[in-house]
GUDOZA-199789 format. One record per residue: residue in one letter; x, y, z of N, C-alpha, C in turn. Coordinates in steps of 0.1 Angstrom, whole numbers, padded with zeros to 4 digits, always signed. Example, Ala and Ser with C-alpha at 12.3 -4.5 7.8 and 13.67 -1.06 7.14 Angstrom:
// GUDOZA-199789
A+0132-0057+0078+0123-0045+0078+0132-0033+0078 S+0128-0022+0071+0137-0011+0071+0129+0000+0079 
***
This chain:
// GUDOZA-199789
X+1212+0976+0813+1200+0984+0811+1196+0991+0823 X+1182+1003+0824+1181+1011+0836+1169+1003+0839 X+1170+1006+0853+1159+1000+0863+1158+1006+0875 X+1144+1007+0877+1138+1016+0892+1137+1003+0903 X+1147+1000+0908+1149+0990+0919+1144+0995+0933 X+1139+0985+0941+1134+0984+0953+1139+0979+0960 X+1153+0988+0970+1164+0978+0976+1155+0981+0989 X+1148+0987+1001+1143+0989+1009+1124+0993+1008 X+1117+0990+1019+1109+0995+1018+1106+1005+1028 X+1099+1022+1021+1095+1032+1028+1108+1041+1020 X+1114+1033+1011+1124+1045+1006+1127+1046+0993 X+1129+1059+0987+1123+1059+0973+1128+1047+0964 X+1125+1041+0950+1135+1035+0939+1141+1040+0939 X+1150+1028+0934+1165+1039+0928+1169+1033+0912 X+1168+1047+0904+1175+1039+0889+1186+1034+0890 X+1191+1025+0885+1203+1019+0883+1205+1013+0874 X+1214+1013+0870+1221+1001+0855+1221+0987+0860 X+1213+0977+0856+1214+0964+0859+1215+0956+0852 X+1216+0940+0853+1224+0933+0841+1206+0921+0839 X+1203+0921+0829+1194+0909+0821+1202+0896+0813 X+1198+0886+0816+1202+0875+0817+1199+0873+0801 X+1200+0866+0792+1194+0863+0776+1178+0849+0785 X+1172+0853+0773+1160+0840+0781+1165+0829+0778 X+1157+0822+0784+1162+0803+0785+1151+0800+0777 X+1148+0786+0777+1138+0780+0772+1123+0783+0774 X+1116+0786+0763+1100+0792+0770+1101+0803+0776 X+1113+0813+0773+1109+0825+0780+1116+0835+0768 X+1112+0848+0772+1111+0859+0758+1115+0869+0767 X+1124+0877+0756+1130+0896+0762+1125+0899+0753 X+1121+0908+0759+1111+0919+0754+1115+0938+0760 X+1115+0945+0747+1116+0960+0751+1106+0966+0762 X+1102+0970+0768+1090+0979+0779+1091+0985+0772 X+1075+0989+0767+1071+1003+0759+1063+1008+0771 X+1054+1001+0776+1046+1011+0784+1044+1001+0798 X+1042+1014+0810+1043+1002+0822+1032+1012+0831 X+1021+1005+0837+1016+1014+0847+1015+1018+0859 X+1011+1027+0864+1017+1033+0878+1000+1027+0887 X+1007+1015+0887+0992+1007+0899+0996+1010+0911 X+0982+1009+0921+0986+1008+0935+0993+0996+0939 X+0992+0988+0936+0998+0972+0939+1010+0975+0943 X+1020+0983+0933+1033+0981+0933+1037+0988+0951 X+1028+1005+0948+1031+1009+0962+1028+1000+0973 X+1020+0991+0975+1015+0980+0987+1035+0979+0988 X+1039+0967+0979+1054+0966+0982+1063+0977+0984 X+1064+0991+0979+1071+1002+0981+1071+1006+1001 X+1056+1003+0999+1053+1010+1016+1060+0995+1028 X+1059+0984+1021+1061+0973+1032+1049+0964+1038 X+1037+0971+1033+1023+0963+1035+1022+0951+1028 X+1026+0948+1019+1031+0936+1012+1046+0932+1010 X+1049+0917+1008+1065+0918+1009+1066+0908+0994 X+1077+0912+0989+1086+0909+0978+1101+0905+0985 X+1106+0895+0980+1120+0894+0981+1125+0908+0977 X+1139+0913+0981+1141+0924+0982+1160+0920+0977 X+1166+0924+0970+1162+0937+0964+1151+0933+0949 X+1144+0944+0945+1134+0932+0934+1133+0945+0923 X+1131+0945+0912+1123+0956+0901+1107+0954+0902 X+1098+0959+0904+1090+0961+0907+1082+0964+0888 X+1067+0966+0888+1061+0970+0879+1054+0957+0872 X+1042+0957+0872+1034+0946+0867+1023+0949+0857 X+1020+0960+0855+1012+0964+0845+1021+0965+0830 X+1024+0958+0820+1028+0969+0808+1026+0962+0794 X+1027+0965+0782+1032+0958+0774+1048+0965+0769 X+1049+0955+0753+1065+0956+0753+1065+0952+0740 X+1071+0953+0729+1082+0948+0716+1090+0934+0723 X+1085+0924+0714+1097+0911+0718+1111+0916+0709 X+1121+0916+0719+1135+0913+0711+1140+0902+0708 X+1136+0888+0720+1140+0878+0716+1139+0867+0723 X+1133+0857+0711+1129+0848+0719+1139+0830+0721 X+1137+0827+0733+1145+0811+0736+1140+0800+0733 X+1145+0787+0734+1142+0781+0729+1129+0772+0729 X+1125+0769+0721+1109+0761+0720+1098+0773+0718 X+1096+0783+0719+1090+0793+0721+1080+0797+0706 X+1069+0796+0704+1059+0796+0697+1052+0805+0696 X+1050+0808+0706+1033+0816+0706+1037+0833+0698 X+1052+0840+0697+1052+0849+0698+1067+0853+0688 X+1071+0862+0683+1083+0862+0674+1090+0873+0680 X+1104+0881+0672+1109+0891+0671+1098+0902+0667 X+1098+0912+0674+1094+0925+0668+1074+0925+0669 X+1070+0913+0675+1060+0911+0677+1055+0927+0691 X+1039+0928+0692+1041+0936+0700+1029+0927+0715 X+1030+0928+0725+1023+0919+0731+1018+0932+0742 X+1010+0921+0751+1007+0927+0767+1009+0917+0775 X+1016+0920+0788+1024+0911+0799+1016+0905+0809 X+1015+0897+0810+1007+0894+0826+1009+0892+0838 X+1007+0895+0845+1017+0890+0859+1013+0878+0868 X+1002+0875+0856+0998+0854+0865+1006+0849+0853 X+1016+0845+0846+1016+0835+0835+1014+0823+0839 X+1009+0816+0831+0999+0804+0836+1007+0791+0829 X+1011+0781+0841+1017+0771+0831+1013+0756+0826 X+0997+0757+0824+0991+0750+0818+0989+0735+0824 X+0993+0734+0833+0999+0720+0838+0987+0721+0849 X+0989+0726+0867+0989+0726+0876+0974+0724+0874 X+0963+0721+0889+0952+0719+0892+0946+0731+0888 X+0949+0741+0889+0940+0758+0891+0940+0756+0877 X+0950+0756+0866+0951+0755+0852+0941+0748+0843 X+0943+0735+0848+0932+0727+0841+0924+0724+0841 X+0921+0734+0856+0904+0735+0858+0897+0745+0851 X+0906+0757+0846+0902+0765+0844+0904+0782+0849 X+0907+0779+0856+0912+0790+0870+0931+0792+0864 X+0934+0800+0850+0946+0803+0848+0951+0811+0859 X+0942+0826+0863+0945+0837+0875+0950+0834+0885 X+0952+0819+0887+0953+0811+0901+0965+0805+0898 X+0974+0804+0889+0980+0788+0884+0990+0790+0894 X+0991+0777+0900+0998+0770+0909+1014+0774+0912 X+1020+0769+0899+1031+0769+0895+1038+0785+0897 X+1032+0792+0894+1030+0806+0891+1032+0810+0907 X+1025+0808+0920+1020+0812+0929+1035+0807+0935 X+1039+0795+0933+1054+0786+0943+1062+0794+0940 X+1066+0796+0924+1078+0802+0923+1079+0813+0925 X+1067+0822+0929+1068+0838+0931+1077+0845+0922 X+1086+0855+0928+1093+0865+0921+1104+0857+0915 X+1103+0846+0911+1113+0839+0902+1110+0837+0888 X+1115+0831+0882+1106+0822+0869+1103+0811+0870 X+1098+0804+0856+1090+0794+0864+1101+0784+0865 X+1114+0779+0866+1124+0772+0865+1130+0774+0885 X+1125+0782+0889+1131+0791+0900+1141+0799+0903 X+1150+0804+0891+1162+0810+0892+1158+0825+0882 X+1163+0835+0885+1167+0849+0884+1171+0852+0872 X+1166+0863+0860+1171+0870+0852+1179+0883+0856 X+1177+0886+0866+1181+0900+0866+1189+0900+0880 X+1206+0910+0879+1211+0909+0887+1214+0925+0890 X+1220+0928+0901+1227+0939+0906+1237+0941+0913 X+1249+0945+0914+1255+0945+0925+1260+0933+0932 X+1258+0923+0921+1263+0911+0926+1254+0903+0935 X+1238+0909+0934+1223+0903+0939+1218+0897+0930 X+1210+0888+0930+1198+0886+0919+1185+0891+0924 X+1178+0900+0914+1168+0908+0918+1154+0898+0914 X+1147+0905+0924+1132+0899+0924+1126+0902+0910 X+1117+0894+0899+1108+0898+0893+1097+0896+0896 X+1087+0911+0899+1076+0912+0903+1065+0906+0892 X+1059+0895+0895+1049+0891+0887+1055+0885+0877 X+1070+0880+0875+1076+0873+0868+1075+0888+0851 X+1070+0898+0859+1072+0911+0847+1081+0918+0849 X+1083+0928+0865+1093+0937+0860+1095+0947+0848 X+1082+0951+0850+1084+0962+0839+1087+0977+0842 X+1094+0979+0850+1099+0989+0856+1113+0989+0852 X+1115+0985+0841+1129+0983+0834+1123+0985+0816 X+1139+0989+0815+1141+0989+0798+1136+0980+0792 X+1142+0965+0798+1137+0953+0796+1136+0942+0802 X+1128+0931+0800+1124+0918+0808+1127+0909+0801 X+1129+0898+0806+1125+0886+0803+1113+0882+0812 X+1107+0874+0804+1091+0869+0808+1090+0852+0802 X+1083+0849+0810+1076+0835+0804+1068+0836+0788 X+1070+0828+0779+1061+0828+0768+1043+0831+0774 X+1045+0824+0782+1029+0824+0783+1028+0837+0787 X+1030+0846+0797+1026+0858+0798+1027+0869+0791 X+1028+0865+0776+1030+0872+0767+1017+0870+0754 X+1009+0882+0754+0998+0882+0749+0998+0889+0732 X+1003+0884+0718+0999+0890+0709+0993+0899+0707 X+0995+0915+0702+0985+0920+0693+0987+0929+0681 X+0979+0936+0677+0983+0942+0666+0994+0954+0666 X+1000+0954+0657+1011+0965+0658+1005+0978+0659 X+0996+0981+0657+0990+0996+0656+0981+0998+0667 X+0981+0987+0673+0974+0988+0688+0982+0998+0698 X+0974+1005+0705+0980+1019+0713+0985+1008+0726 X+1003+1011+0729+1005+1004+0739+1004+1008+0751 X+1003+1021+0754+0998+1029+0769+0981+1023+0771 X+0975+1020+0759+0963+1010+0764+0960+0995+0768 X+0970+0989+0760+0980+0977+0760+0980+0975+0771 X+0990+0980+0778+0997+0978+0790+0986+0982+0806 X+0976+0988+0804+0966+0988+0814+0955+0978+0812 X+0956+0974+0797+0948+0959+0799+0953+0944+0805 X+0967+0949+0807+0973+0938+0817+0969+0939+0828 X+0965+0949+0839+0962+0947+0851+0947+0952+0854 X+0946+0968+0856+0933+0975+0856+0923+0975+0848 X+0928+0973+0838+0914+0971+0829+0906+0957+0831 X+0912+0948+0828+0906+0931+0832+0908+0928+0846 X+0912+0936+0855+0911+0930+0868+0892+0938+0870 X+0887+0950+0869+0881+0955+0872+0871+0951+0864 X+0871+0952+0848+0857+0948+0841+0852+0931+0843 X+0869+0929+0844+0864+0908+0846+0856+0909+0860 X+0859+0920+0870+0852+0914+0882+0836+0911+0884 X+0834+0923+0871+0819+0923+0868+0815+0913+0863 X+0822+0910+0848+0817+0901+0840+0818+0887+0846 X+0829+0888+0850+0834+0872+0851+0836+0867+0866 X+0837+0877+0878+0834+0868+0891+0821+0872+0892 X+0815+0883+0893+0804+0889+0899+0789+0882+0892 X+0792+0885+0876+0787+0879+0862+0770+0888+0867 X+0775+0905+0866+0761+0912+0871+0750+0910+0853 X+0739+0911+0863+0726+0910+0856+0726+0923+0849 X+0719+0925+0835+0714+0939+0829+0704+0945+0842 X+0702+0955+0846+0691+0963+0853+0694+0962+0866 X+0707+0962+0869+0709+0955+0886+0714+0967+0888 X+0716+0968+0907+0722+0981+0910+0734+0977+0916 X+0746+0984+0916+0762+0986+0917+0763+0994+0925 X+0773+0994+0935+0777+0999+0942+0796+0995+0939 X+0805+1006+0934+0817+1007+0935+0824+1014+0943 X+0830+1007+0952+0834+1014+0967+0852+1017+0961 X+0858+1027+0960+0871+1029+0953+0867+1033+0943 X+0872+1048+0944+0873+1052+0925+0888+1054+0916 X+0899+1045+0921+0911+1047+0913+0914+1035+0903 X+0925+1033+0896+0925+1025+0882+0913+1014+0886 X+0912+1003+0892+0905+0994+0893+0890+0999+0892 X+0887+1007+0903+0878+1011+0903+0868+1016+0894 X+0875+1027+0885+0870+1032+0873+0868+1021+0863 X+0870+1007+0865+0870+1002+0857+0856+0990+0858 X+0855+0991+0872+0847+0984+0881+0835+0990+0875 X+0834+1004+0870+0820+1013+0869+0821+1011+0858 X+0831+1009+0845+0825+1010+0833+0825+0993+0831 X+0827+0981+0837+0826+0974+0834+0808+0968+0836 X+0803+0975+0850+0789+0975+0853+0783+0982+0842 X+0784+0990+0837+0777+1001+0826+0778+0987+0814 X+0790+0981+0810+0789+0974+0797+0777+0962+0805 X+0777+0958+0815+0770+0950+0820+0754+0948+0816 X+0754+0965+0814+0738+0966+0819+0729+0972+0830 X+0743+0977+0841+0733+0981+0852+0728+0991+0854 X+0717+0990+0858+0707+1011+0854+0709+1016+0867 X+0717+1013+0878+0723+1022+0888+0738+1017+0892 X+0748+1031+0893+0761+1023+0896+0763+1035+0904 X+0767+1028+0916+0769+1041+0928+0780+1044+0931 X+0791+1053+0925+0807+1055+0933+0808+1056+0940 X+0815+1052+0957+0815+1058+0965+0834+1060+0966 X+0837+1070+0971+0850+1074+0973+0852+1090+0981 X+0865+1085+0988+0868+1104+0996+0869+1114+0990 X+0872+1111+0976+0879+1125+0968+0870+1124+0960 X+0865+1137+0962+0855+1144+0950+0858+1144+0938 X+0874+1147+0933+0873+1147+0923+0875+1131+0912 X+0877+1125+0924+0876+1105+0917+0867+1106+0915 X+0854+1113+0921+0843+1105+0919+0835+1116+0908 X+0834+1130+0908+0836+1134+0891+0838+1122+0879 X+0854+1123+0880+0857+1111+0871+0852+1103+0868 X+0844+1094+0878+0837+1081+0876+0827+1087+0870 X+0818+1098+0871+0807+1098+0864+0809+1101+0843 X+0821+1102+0840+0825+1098+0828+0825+1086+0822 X+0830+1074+0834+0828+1065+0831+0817+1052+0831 X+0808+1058+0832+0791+1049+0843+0787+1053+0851 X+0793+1055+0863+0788+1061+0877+0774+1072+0875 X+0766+1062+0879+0748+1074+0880+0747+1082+0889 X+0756+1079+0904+0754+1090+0915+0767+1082+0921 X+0770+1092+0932+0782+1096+0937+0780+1099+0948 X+0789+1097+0960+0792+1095+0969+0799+1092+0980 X+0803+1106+0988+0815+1107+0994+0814+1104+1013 X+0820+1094+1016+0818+1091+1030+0821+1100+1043 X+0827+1114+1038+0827+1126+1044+0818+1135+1046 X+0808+1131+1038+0796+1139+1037+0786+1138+1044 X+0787+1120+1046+0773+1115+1060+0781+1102+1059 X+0762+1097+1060+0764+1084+1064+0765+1075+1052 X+0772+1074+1040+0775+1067+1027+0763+1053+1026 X+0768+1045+1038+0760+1027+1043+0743+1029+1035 X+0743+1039+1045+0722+1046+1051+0725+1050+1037 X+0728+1061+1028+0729+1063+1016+0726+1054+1005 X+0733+1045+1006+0734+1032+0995+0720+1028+0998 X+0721+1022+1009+0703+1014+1015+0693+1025+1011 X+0696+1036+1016+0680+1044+1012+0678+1045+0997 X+0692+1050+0986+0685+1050+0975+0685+1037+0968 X+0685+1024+0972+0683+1012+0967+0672+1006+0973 X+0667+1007+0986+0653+1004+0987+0659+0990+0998 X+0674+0995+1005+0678+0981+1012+0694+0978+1011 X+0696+0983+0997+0712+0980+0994+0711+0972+0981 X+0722+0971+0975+0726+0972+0959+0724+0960+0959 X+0720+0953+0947+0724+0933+0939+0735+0931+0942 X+0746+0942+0937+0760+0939+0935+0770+0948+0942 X+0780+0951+0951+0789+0955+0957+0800+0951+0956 X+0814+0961+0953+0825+0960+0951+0835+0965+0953 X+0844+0963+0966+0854+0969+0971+0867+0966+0960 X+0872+0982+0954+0883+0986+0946+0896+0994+0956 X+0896+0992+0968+0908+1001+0973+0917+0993+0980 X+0910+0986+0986+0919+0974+0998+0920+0978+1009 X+0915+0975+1019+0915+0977+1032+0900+0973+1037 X+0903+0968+1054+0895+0962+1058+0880+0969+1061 X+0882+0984+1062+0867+0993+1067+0862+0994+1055 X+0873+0990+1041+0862+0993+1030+0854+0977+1025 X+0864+0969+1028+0859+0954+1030+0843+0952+1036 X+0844+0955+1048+0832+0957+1056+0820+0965+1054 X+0820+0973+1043+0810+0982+1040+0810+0975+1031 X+0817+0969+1018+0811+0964+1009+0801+0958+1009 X+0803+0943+1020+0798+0938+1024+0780+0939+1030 X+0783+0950+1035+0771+0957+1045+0761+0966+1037 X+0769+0970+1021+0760+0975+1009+0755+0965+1005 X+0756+0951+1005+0751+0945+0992+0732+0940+1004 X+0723+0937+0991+0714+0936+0995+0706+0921+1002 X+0695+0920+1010+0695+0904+1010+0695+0899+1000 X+0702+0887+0997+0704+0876+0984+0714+0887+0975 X+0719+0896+0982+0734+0903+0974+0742+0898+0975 X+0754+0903+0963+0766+0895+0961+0776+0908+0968 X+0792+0908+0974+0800+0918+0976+0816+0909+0971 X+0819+0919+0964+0832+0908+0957+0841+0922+0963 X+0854+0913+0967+0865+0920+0976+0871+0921+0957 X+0875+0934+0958+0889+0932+0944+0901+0934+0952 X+0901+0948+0957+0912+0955+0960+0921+0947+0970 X+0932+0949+0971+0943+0942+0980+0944+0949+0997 X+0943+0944+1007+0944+0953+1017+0964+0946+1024 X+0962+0957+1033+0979+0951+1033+0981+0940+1049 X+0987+0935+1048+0987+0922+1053+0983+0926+1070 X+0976+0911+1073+0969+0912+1089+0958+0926+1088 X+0953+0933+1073+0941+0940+1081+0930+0935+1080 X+0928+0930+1089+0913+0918+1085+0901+0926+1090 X+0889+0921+1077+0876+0931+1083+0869+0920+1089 X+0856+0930+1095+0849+0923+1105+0827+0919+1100 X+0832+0906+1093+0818+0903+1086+0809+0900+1095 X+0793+0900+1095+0783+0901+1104+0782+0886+1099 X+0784+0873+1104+0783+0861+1101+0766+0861+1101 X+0758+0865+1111+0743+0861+1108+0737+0866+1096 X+0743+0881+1094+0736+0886+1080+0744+0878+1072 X+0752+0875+1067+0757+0862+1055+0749+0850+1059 X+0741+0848+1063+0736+0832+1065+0721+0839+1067 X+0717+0847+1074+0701+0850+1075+0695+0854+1063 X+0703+0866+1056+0702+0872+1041+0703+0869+1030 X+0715+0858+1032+0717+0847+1024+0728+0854+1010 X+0737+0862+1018+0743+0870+1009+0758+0861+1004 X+0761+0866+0994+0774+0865+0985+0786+0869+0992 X+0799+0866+0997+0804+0872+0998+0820+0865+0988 X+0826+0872+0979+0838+0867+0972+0845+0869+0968 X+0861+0869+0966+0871+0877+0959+0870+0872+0948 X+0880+0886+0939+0879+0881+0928+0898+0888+0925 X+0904+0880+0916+0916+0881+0913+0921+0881+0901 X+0925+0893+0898+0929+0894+0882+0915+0892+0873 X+0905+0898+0880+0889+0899+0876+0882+0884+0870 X+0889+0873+0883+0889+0857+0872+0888+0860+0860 X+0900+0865+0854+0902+0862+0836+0911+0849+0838 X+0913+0849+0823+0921+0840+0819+0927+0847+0805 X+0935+0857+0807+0944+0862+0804+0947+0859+0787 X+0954+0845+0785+0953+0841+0769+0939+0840+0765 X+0925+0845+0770+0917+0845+0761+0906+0858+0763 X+0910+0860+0776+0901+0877+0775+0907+0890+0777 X+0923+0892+0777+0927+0901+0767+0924+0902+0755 X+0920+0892+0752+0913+0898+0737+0900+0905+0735 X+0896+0898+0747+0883+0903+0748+0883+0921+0752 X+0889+0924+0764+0894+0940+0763+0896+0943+0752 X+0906+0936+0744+0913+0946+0732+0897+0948+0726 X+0893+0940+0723+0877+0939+0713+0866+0949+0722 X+0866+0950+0731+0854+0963+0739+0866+0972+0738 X+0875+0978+0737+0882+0993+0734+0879+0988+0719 X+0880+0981+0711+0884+0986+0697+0865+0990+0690 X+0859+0981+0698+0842+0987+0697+0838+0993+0707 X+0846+1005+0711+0837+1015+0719+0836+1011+0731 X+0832+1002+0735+0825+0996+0747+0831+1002+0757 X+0845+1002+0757+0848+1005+0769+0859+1018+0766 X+0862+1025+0777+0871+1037+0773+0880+1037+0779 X+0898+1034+0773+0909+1026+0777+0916+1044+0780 X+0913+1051+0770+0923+1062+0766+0920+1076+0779 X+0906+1076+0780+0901+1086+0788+0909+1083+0802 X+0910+1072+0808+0915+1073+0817+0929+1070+0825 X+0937+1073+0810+0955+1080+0813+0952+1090+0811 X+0955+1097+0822+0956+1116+0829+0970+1119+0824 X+0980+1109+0828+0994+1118+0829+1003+1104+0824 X+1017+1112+0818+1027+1104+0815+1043+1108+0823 X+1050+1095+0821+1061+1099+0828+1072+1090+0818 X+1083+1094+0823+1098+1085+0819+1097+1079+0834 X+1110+1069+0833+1111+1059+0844+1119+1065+0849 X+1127+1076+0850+1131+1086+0857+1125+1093+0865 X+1112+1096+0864+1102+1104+0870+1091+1090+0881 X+1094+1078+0885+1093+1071+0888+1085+1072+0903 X+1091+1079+0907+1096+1085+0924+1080+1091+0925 X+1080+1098+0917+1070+1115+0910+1055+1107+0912 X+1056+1101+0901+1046+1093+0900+1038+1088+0907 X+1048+1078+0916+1037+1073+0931+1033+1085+0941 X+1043+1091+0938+1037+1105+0948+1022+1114+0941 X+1023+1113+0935+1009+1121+0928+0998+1109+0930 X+0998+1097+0929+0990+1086+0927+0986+1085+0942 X+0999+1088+0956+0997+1085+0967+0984+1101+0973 X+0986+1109+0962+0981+1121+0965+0964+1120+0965 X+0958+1113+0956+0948+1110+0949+0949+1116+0936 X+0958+1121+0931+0957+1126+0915+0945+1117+0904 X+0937+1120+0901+0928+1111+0891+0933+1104+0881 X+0926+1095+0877+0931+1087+0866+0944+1081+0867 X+0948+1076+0857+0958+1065+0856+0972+1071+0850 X+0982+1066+0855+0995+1074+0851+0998+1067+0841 X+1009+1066+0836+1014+1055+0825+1033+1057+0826 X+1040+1052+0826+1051+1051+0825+1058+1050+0811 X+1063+1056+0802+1066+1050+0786+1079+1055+0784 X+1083+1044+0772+1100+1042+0771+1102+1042+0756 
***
């Protein structure tokens, strides 16, 4: 089958014909219908994050099962699902506390499966599976558990962004942040996560949600999706911005980009007895610099949030159910499409600030 492999980092993918293993026990091949063009993947493209190397990359998608191994339950032939790139294996401490986003087992075996050994080879390598997905391929094998049922007439370019951007960004509201109706927001990043960060505050309830972002035209966008006012840190002083029209700084603050200066303003927006939830990923060793007295004088919040604390086998459904009642808007925010040929293209427009969300389909 073809695959946009990552033999180096800082140099483009490369398609190639590579070989898929049949699944083993508890694990499922499945066709890639649709895969999304997240920043995550670029973090490992650029080297700010590391993957075993050589690896297929891609963590956002859903897919068509072709076929499933042995014991395998939850899911059939010709079923159509959405992928997750925590599969959770039910066992470990994070699991049965509750905390699937976390699962243990999941985190050891990294770019393996959960057995520790390789579906996918090349060249006489065994390649990394990113997020145990790899949907930067024709096709995967995946864990049963990271395979989420849904309806066949379900749109899979929507699908496949409720595996990462959609529930990492609205769970961070709902489910780490858990904002109040009438509270004020502050979303620092306006790309996939972000936009989702704003319309997750809007389903929330909050009667101010403040974008802040460089590119004008992200932050347009956002006001499509919740965003009440806007705000570009090229313009002034963004911080004094936030504080002046909140009367001090927001309830709620939420860094969507990753990096440490946007870390530290998060922080520095939220108000006394405010909460600041890190989402975004910054790339390794950029550490920001928190005011320890204001966290303890002000009595503020400070906390990540990962895969928007979902739990995947039960609030993808919940996505699916706010797109299928309105609530939330999956479709407005795929701008552009590509083949996995056009792979290269993709991150380059995304690295550009191009708006909205790309989508990959097969």
């Amino acid at each position: 089958m073809k695959a946009a492999v990552l033999v180096e980092a800082n140099e483009p993918l490369r398609i190639e014909e590579v070989e898929l293993d049949p699944p083993k026990a508890y694990e499922v091949r499945v066709n890639i219908a649709a895969a999304g063009v997240c920043r995550s993947d670029l973090h490992f493209m650029r080297g700010e994050a590391v993957i075993a190397k050589p690896a297929v990359l891609g963590h956002e998608g859903s897919a068509i099962v072709q076929e499933v191994g042995e014991g395998v339950t939850r899911v059939a032939p010709g079923d159509h699902v959405i992928l997750s790139f925590v599969p959770f294996c039910g066992r470990c401490p994070s699991c049965i506390s509750g905390r699937a986003n976390l699962c243990d087992t999941h985190l050891a075996t990294g770019p393996s499966m959960f057995d520790g050994t390789r579906r996918l080879h090349w060249n006489g390598k065994d390649l990394a599976h990113m997020g145990k997905v790899a949907c930067f391929a024709e096709q995967a094998v995946v864990p049963e558990a990271g395979c989420m049922k849904i309806d066949a007439d379900f749109p899979l370019p929507v699908a496949a962004l409720i595996g990462c951007s959609v529930t990492t960004g609205v769970g961070s509201v709902l489910f780490s942040a858990q904002v109040e109706p009438g509270s004020t927001v502050a979303v620092i990043g306006c790309g996939g996560v972000g936009l989702n960060v704003v319309q997750g505050a809007r389903l929330a309830g909050a009667k101010r949600i403040i974008a802040v972002d460089i590119n004008d035209a992200a932050l347009e966008f956002a006001t499509r999706f919740g965003a009440t006012d806007t705000l570009n840190p090229n313009d002034g002083d963004a911080l004094k911005a936030i504080r002046d029209m909140t009367g001090g700084g927001v309830d709620y603050a939420f860094e969507a980009f990753g990096s440490s200066e946007t870390a530290t303003m998060t922080f520095d927006a939220a108000r006394k007895g405010g909460t600041a939830v890190i989402v975004g990923l910054a790339p390794m060793g950029d550490y920001a610099s928190i005011d320890p007295v204001a966290l303890v004088r002000y009595e503020k919040t400070l906390k990540g949030s990962y895969y928007g604390s979902s739990r995947p086998a039960i609030d993808f459904y919940r996505m699916v159910d706010f797109y299928e009642s309105g609530k939330i808007d999956v479709d407005g925010l795929i701008t552009r499409s590509y083949s996995l040929d056009q792979i290269n293209e993709a991150y380059e427009e995304l690295d550009r600030g191009v708006v909205g969300r790309g989508v990959i389909t097969f």
